[in-house]
N, C-alpha and C positions, 0 to 999 in steps of 0.2 A: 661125325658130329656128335653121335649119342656118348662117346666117351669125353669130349668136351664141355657138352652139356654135365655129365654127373660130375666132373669132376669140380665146375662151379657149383653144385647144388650141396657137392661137401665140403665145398669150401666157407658157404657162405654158412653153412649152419653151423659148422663148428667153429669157426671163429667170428662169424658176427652176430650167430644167434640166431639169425633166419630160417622159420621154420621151411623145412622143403616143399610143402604144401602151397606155400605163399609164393617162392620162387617160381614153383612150374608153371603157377598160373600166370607169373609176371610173362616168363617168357613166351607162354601160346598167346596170350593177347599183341607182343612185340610183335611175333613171327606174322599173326594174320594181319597186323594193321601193315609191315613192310611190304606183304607178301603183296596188298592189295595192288598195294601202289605202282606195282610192277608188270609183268606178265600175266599173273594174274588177277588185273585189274576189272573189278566188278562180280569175281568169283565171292559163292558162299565157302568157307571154307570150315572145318574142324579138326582140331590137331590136338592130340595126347600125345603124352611122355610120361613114358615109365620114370616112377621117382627109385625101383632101385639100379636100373641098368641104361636109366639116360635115353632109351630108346623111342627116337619122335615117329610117330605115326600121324600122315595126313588123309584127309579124306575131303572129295569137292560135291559140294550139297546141291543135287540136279532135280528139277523141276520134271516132274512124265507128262511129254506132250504125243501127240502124233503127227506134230509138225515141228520139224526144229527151225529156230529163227534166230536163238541166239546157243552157239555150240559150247560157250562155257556156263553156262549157267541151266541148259535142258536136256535132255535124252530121250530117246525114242520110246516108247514103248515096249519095244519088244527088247530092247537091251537094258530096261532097266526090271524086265520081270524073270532076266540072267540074274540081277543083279539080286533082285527082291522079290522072289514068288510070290505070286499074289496082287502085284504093285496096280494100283490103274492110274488113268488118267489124273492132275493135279495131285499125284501124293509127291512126298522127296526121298529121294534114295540117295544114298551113300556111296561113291563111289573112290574109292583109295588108289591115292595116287604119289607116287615117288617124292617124297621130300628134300632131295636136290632138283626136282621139277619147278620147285618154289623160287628158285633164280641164285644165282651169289649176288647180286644188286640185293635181292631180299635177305640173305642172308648177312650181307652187312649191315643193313641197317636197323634188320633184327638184333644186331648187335651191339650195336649205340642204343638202342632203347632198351637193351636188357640191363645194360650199365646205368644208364638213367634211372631207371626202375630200383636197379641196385640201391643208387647212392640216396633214392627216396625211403626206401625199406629202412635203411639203412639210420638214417636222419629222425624216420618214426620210433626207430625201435632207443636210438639215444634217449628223445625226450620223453618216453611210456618208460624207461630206465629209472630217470632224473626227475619225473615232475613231481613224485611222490616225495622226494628228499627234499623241496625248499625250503629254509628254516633249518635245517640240519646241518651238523658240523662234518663234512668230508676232507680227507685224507688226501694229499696229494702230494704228487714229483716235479717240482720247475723244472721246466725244459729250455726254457728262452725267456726274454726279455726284450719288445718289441718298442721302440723310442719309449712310454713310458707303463706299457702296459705289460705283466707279468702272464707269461701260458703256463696251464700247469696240467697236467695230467694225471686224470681220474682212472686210467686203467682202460675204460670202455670208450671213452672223448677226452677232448682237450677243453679246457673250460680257460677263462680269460678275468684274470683280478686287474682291471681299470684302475688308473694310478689315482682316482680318487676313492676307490675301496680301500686303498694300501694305508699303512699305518706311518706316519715321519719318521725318517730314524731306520726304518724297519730295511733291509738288505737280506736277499736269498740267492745264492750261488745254482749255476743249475744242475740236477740231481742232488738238491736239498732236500727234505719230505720237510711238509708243511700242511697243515690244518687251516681250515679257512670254513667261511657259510657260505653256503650254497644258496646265494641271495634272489635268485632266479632264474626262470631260461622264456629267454628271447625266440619265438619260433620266427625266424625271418625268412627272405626268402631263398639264403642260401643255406636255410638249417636250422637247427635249432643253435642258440649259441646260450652256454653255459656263463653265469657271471658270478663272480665269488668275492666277499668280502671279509677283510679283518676290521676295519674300520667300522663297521656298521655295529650299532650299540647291541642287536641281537645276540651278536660272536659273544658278546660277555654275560649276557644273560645265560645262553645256550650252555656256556663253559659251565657257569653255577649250575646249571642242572644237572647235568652229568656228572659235578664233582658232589655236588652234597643231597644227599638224599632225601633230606626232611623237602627241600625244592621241589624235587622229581615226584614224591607224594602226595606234594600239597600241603604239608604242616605249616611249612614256613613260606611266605609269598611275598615276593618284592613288587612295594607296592609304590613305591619313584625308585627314577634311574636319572643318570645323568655322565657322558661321558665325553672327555676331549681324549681323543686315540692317539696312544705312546705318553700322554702326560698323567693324568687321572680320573678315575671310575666314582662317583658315589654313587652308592644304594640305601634307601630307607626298606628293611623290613621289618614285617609282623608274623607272627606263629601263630594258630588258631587253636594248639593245644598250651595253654599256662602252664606247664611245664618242660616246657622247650624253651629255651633261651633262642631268639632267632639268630640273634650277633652271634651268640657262642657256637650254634649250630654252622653259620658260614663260614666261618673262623678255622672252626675243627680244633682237636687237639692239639696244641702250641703252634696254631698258626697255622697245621699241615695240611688244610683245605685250600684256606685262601692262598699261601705259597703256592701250590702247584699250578693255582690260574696269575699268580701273578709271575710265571715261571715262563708258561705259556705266552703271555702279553708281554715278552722280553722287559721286564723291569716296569709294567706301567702302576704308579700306585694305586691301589683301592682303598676307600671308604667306606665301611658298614656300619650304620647307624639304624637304632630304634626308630622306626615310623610312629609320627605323631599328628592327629588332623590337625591339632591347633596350629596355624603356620611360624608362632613366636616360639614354641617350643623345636617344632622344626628347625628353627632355621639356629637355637641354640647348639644343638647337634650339629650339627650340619658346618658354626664355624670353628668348631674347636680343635686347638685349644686357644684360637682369641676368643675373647667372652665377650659377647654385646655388652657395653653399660646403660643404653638406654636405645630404646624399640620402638617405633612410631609408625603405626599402620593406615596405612589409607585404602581405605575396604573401597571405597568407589572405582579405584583404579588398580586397585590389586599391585599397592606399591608398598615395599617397605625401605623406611630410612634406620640406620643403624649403627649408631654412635660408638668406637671402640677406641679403646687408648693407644697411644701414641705406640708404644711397644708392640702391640696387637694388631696394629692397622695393616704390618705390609702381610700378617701371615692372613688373615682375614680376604685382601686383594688378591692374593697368592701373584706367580710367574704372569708379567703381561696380562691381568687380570682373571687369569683363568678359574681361579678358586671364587670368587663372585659369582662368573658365571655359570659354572656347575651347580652352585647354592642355591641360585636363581632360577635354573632347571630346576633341579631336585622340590626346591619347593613352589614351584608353578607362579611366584609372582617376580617382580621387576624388584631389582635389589638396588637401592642407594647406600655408601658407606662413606660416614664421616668421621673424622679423628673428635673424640668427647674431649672436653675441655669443662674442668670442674671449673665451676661458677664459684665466687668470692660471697661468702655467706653475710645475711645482714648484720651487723653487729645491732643496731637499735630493735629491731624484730628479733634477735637472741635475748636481750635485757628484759625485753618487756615480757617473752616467754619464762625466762627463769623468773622471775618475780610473781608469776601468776602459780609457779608450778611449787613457789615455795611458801609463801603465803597464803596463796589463795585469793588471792584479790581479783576486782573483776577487771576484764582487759582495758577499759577504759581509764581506772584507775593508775594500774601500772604505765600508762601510756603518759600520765601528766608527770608521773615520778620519774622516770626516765628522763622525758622532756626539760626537769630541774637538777639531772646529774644522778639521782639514784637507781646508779644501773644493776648493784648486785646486792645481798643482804647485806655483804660488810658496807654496803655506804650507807645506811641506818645510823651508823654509832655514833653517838652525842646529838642525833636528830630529836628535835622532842617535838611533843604537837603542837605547840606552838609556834613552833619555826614553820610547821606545816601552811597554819591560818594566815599566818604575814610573809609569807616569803612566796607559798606555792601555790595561794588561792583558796585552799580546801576552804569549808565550814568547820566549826569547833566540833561538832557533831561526825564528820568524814572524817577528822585527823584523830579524834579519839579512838575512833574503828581502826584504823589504818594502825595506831602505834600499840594499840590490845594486839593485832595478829604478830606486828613486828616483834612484839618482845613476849607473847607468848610462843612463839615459833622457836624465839631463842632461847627460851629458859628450858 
């Protein structure tokens, strides 16, 4: 049995990492709780094993009486001061006794609870592994694909991407390697269970950190996100040193940051825009290149309506609404979008402005001249002030003013 024993004791440590310390004691507690159950039931017992040669030693823990009443749990006196010089009455001596005396019934079922033990060690030592990575991007091999959920393997477990962590679109053959976040682990009660996402808006944040360094330092910090997975990513950042470009900074030289996550995210587009608190400036960023013509905020309800030309409207809406709704994340309020339609300008409110702006007349004035057909300065000519007094009302007094500016204006 001792060469049984070591040979699970190196098995488990070199390949699952169990230290040999933690095994022997799993297994003296398996052996005494089976042992109990058996033959020797109601016995004290204590059992060491050698952790390098496997070698189990038992010993049965006897009570010093001068009367025996119960044979396996007491000893005489005079046999147990054989056993332990000295020994008196009520001490406990040590008495070593054959560990195939422990039964094969104990021996079997020492063994279902050694494996037990095992697959708990085992289970602990996954998630003290794993707990420290959540939030971080690990590496993995698909093995299978379960109705619609993906397994993939970390090397030390199997972790599981739920088809709604998975991206649309997105297909992995198995023995693909593939990058995902390690979005949590489930300690349930058959284990810890590992869950991984691509889907999840952190995978794109996590990417930027790892690809641009201003990120990873903290110079540049993304300060809204917004993502539909496999369609498109917007981000608002800011840099805290003025000589950092943040857009430029995510970007990288000709593109070669941001391509490599959007290499990564099989084709999804991203957006990097300047962060801005005001949300009207925000959201200019945010729909270009349609351009708002006109912006109507409703602070009570943190709504905004937003007027764009007909040519602008569908890029503005983007695919099945999706670019609204990114906009609408990204800038934290409720987005409405209408096609602007320029308004037909006053022509009588135009006359009566040019008339003021060229004369100088006061608005009440230009407003009766208008009202008699004098919409521009050229309808002045062959007017005299006295057409003024009997045709338009004035005083001789107002038509005199009025044809001094007219025809000093023109000479």
């Amino acid at each position: 049995m001792s060469s049984e024993i070591l040979s699970v004791l190196e098995y488990m440590e070199k390949e699952k990492g169990i230290p040999r310390a933690d095994m022997i004691s799993a297994i003296v507690n398996a052996i005494k709780t089976a042992a109990l159950k058996g033959v020797n039931s109601g016995q004290e017992l204590k059992i060491e094993i050698s952790p390098k040669n496997g070698q189990m030693t038992a010993w049965a823990l006897m009570k010093v009486v001068d009367s025996i009443s119960d044979p396996k749990k007491e000893i005489h006196i005079e046999k147990a001061q054989a056993l332990k010089p000295g020994a008196i009455l009520g001490d406990f001596v040590e008495k070593e006794i054959d560990p195939s005396y422990l039964g094969r019934i104990a021996a079997q079922t020492a063994r279902q609870a050694i494996m037990q033990k095992l697959r708990q060690f085992e289970k602990e030592r996954i998630y003290d592994d794993f707990k420290d990575s959540v939030g971080d991007i690990v590496s993995g091999t698909v093995r299978r694909r379960e109705r619609n959920d993906l397994y993939i393997d970390l090397g030390k477990a199997e972790a599981i991407m739920p088809g709604k962590e998975q991206v649309p679109g997105e297909e992995y053959a198995p023995g693909e390697r593939i990058r995902c976040l390690l979005l949590e682990i489930e300690n349930g009660s058959r284990g810890p269970e590992i869950v991984l996402s691509r889907a999840h808006n952190k995978f794109v944040r996590r990417l930027f950190e790892l690809e641009v360094t201003e990120i990873a330092d903290g110079t540049v910090k993304i300060e809204a996100f917004a993502r539909e997975p496999g369609y498109r990513t917007k981000i608002a950042v800011t840099s805290t040193d003025p000589k950092v470009d943040p857009v430029g900074a995510c970007v990288g030289a000709r593109g070669a940051r941001v391509k490599s996550i959007v290499r990564e995210l099989n084709g999804e587009k991203i957006d990097i825009i300047p962060y801005h608190a005001d949300p009207k400036e925000m959201l200019a960023e945010a729909l270009k290149p349609a351009v708002p013509r006109e912006t109507i905020l409703d602070e009570k309800n943190k709504r905004i309506l937003i007027r764009v030309a007909n040519e602008d409207l569908a890029v503005a809406i983007g695919r099945k609404g999706q670019n609204a709704r990114l906009t609408s994340r990204l800038v934290g309020w409720k987005l409405d979008i209408e096609e602007w339609k320029a308004t037909a300008s006053d022509p009588r409110a135009q006359a009566i402005s040019l008339l003021v702006a060229t004369f100088g007349f006061d608005k009440g004035v230009a407003e009766r001249l208008v009202a008699h057909g004098i919409n521009s300065p050229a309808a002045f000519e062959g007017v005299e002030a006295g057409d003024l007094v009997a045709d338009f009302g004035f005083t001789e007094e107002e038509a005199t003013g009025i044809m001094a500016k007219a025809s000093g204006t023109n000479t």
